[in-house]
N, C-alpha and C positions, 0 to 999 in steps of 0.2 A: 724483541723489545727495544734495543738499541736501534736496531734501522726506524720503527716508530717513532722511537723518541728522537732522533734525529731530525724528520719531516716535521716535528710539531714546535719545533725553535723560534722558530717564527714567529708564529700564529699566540706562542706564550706570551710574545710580548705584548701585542697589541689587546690581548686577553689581559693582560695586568694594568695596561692603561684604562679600562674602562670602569668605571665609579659607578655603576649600577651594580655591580657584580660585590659581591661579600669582601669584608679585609681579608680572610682565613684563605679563599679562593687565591684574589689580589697577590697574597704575601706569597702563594704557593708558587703560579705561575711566575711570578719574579725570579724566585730561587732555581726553577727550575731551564729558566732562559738562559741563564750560565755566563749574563753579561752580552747578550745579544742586539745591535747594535746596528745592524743593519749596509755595513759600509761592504764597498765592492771586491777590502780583500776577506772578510766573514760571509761574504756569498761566496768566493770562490774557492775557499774552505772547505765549505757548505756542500758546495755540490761536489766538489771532489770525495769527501768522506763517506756521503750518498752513492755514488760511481763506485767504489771500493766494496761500502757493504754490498751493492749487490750482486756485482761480478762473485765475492765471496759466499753469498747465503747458496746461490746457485746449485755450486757442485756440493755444497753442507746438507741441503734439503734432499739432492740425490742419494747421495751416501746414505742419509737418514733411513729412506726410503728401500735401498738398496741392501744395507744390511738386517732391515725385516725379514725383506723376502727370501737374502741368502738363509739364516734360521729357519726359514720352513723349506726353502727348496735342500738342503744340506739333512730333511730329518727323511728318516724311512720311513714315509707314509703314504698311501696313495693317494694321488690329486696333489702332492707338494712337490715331488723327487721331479723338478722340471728346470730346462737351465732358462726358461722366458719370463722366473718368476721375478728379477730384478726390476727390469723394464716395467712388465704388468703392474709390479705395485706404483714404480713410477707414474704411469699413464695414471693410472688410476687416482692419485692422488693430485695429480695437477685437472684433472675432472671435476672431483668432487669438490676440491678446494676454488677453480674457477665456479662450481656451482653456486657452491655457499656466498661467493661475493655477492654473485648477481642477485640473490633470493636477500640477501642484508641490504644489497641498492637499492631496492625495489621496497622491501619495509622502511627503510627508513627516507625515503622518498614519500611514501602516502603518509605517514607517523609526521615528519619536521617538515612538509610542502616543501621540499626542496628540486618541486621541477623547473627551476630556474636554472640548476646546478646540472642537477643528474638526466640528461635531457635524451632523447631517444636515440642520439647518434654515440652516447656512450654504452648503451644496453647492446644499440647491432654492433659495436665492437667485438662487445665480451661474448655476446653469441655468436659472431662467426668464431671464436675464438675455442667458444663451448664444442660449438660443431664440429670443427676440426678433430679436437679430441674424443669428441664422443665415437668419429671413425676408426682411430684410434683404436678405442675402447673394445668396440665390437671385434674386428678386429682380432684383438689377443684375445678376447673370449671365445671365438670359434676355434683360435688356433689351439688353444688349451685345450679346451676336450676332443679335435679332431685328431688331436695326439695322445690323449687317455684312450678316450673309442680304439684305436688300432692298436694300442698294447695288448701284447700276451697273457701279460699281469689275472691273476684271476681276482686280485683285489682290486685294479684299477677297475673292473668290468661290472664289482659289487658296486663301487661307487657311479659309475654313470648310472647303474640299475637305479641306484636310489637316488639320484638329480633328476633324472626325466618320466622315469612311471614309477616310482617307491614310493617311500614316507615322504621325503622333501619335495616330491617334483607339483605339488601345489606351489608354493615357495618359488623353490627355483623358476618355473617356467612366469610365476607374477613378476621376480626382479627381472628376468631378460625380456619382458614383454613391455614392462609399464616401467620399468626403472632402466631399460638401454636402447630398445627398438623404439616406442613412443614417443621420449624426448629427440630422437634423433630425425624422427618424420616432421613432430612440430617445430622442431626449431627451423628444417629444411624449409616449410611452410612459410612458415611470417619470414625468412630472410631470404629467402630466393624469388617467390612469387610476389609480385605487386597487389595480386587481389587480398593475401592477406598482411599486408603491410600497416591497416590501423591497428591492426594486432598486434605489434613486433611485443610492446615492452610485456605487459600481459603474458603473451604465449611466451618468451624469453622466459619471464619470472615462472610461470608453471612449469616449465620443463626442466626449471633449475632444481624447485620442490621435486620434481619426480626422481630428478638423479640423484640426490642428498638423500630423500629417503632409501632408492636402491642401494647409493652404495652403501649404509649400514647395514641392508639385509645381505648383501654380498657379503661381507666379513662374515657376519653367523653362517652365509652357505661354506665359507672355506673351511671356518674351523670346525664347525659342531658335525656336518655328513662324513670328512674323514675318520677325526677320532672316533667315530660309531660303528667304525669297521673294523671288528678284530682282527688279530693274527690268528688268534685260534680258533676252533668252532667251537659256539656258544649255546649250548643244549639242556636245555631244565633249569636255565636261570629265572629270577622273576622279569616280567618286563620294566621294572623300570632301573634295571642294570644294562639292558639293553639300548634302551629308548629315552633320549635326554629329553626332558622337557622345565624350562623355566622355572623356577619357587618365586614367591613372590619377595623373596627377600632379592634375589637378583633383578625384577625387573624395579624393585624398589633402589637399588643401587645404579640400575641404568637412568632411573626417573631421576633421581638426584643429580646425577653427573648433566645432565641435559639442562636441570636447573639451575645448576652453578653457571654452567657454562654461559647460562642466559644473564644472567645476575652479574659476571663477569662484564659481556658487553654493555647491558645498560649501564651500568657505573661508568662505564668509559665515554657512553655516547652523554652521560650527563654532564663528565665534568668536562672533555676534550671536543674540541670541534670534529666535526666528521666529514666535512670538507674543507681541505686546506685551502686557507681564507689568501695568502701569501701570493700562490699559484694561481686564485683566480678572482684578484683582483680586477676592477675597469678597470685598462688603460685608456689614455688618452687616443682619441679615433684620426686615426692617418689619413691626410688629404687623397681621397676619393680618386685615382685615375681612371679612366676609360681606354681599353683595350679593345682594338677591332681588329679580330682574330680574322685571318682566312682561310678557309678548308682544305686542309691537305690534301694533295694528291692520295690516294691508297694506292700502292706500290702492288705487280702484279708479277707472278712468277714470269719467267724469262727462260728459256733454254735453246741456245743456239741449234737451229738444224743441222750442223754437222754433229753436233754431240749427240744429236738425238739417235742417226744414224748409226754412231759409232754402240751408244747402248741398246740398238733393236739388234745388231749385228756380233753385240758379245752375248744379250742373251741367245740370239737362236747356235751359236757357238758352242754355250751350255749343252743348251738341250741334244745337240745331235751330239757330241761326248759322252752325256750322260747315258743317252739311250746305247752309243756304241761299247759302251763298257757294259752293258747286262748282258749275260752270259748266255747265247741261246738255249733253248730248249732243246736236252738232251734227246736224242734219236740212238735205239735200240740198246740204253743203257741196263745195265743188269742190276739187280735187288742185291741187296745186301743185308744182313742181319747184324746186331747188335748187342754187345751185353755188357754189363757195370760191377764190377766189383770193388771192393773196399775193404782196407787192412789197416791196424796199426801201424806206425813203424818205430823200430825201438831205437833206441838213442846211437848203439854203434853203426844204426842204418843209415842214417841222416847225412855224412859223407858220401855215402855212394850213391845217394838221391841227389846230390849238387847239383849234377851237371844232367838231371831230366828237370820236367818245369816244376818249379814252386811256386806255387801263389801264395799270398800273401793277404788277405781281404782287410785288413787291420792296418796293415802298412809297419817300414821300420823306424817313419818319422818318428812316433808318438815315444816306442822304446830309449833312442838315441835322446830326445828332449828327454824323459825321465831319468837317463844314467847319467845327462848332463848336469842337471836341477838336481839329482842328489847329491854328486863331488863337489855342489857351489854351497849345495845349503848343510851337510851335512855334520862344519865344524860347530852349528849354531844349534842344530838339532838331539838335545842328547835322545840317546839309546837311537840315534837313525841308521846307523851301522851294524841293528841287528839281523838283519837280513838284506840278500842283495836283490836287487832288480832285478834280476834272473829269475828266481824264486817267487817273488811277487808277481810276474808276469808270466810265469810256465804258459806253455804251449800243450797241444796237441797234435802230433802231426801224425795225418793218415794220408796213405798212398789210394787214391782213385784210380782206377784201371778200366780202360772203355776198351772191348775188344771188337777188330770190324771183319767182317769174314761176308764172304760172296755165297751164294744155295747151298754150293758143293762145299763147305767147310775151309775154303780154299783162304788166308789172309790175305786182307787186302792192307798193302804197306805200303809206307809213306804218303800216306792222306790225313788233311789236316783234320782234328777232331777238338769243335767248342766244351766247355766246360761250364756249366750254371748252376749256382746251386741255391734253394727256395728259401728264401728269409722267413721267419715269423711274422714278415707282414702279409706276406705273398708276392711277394718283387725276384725279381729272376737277378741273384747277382753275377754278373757275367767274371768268369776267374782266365779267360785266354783262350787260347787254343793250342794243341799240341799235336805234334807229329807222328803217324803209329811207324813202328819199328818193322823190320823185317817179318817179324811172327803176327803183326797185326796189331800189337798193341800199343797204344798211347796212354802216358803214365804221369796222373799228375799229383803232386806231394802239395796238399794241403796242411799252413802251418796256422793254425785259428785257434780261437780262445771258445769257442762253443762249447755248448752241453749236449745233449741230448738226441734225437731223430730227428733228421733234416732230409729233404727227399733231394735229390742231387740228377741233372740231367747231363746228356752226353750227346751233343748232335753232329751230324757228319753231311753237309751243303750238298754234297753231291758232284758230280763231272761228268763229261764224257761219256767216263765209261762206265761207272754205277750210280745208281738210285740215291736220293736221300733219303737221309734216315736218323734215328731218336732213337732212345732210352732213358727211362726214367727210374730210376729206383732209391735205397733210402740208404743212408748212412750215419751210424750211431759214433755220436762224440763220444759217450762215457757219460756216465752220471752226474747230474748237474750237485756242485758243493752245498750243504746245508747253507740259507742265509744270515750273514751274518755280519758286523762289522770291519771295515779291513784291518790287517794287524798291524797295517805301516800306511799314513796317510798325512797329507801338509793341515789337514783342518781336524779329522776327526783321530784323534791320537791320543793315548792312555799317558804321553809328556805332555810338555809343556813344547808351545809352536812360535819363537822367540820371532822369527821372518813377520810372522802374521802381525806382532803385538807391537813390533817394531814400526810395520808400515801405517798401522791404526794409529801408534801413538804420535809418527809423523806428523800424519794428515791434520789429526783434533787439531795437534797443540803448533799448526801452520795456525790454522781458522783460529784459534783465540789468539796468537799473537797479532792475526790480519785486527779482531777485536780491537787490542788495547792500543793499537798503532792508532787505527782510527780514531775510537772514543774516549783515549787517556793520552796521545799525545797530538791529534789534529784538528782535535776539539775544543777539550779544557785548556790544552797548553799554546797552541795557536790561536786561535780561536778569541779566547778570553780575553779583552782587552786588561786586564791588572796584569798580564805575562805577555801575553802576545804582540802589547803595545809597546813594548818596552826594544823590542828586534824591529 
């Protein structure tokens, strides 16, 4: 409301000079002009205070935005628990909110005739503008569920079931059809191709109505298909414990909220101009020159023939390196056989495991940051010292064993042996390779946070003198823990999160003192000729 009322200073005054308008109107805009006056240093006030709030709403409108989506990406629900959910709501809000401009240009274009004002080079602005984002848009929408889709999750897997062939996927597949794929063809349409160019403002305005109505039905897809998905199984209930559907007392409260909001703007477009009269004033028309231009050369790649020479002569360089480093084709190498085994190992074992290979899939950065983050934060966090790091981040460490033997049982020692082991998406995480020992065997000490059966492979390239060769078999982490909240965490914590409230209360009370700098002392107090005349 203050960046508004800023832009509309101007425009107050000359609204108070006009005698056809009401005293009540008259006396209003007077008061609200604030002494505006028009001289060159109340414009350069003016536009400085303008430059301030905007650089400031900025990052306020992100933050806004941002901490919605942290709220739902932070709760344990499926379709929320996502870290792209900040961003998404951002994009999505700078969409819907360019939408709405365009679709208000355009009514109140045909409504006040103001195609003098609002003219079609202002429409293909805010549509290529629209465009951009709606790429955008699409975008984190595929990325979102192409990252649900491949979860293990047995909940996330209820919820695509019910977005694409369930209850919702009526619903859902009309918003990704007519509310993100559509506007995005037609706006490509009227602003790319010349054949439909009488089209622009029209198609622009339709495509803005398309995306304002989706993105409302997008919010219902977020909220209402997750929370429909128990934790528990839900057996001999009635359906409509199950199965949410509208009362009319709610879409009676969304019908209202729609009507205020309407009732809001027309009161504004009655009583406040709705193009600023200030900004697009005639000026006076500048003596006409004639410019004769002459066509530029186009500039054409160039590359001297001895460079060319030297780049045919470092790739074919490559190529005969690359091919002399492939290994020939073994001739009368011998077979080998293979096999995999897997143990715990117990805590006094873990010394004497040092100095064979450890992998690591998790890495020891994330550990090191978290024991650093707790000795910084820990004097500010009470009860943070009731357990250590250690504790919260235990391990599992199991000893993988590939053993390589030739027909005759014979060990085959000191040959390199890879180690892979199969993620829950299906990705081969590669963990090294390791050396087999005198007796044959290669021993690798896996130290992971996993649960459960994992199938784990063993391969051995081949040389010389034996065959290549694989194993595949499975290894059990141990039982995955009941789910449940963590018992030490910076955001979701049974204390109080002083870091967090500190850096929130920072930020707000930056942005309202950016506020009162602006609109209580670079406004009223400069600004105002009864003070600011006076300096």
């Amino acid at each position: 409301m203050i960046y508004f009322y800023l832009l509309l200073v101007p425009d107050l005054v000359l609204l108070a000079a006009r005698p056809d308008l009401s005293a009540w109107r008259r006396r209003l805009y007077r008061f609200m002009s604030a002494g505006w006056e028009g001289n060159p240093n109340q414009v350069r006030l003016l536009e400085r205070s303008i430059s301030i709030m905007s650089v400031t709403l900025l990052p306020l409108a992100i933050l806004t935005h941002s901490v919605l989506a942290w709220i739902f990406s932070t709760t344990l629900r499926p379709g929320w628990s996502s870290s792209i959910m900040g961003p998404y709501f951002v994009i999505a809000a700078i969409y819907g909110g360019c939408a709405c401009v365009i679709l208000s240009m355009y009514v109140l274009r045909r409504l006040l005739h103001l195609e003098d004002y609002l003219e079609s080079v202002h429409f293909r602005n805010l549509g290529l503008l629209l465009f951009t984002f709606s790429l955008l848009y699409i975008y984190f929408n595929f990325n979102e569920y192409l990252t649900i889709g491949y979860s293990p999750k047995s909940s996330e897997k209820l919820l695509i079931a019910r977005l694409f062939w369930g209850e919702d996927a009526p619903l859902f597949w009309g918003v990704t059809i007519l509310g993100v794929l559509v506007p995005a063809f037609l706006l490509a349409a009227v602003l790319l191709w010349k054949r439909y160019r009488e089209f622009l403002i029209p198609g622009v305005a339709f495509a803005s109505g398309l995306v304002v109505v989706g993105a409302w039905a997008k919010r219902y897809l977020l909220v209402v298909p997750t929370l429909s998905i128990p934790f528990l199984p839900a057996q001999g209930l009635p359906a409509d414990w199950t199965h949410y559907t509208p009362s009319w007392v709610e879409w009676s409260i969304t019908a209202a909220a729609v009507a205020g909001f309407l009732l809001i703007f027309t009161f504004l477009v009655k009583l406040f101009p709705m193009v600023s009269i200030w900004e697009t004033r005639a000026k006076e028309p500048a003596e006409e020159t004639v410019e004769h231009t002459v066509p530029a050369m186009q500039p054409r790649p160039y590359m001297p023939p001895p460079l060319s020479v030297l780049l045919l002569a470092a790739f074919g360089m490559a190529a005969v390196s690359a091919h002399a480093q492939q290994s020939p084709p073994a001739k009368n190498a011998k077979p080998i056989v293979m096999s995999l085994e897997s143990e715990p190992l117990a805590p006094d074992e873990l010394a004497a495991a040092s100095s064979e290979g450890v992998a690591h899939p998790q890495g020891k950065g994330p550990s090191r940051i978290y024991l650093y983050a707790e000795r910084v934060l820990s004097p500010l966090i009470p009860g943070g010292k009731g357990k250590s790091s250690e504790d919260q981040l235990s391990v599992r460490p199991m000893a993988i064993t590939a053993k390589l033997r030739d027909v005759s049982g014979a060990p085959v020692a000191y040959r390199p042996v890879g180690f892979a082991l199969e993620s829950s998406f299906g990705t081969l995480l590669q963990l090294g390779k390791v050396a087999t020992d005198s007796e044959g065997r290669a021993r690798l000490v896996l130290r992971d946070r996993r649960c459960g059966i994992y199938p784990f492979q063993a391969v051995y390239d081949g040389d010389q003198s034996f065959q290549r060769g694989s194993v595949v078999g499975k290894v059990d982490f141990g039982p995955c823990a009941a789910p449940a909240l963590p018992a030490q965490s910076l955001f979701i914590t049974p204390y109080s999160t002083p870091p967090i409230a500190l850096a929130s209360a920072l930020f707000i009370g930056t942005v309202w003192g950016v506020f009162f700098y602006v609109f209580g002392y670079r406004f009223f107090w400069r600004m105002h000729p009864r003070w600011g005349g006076r300096r």
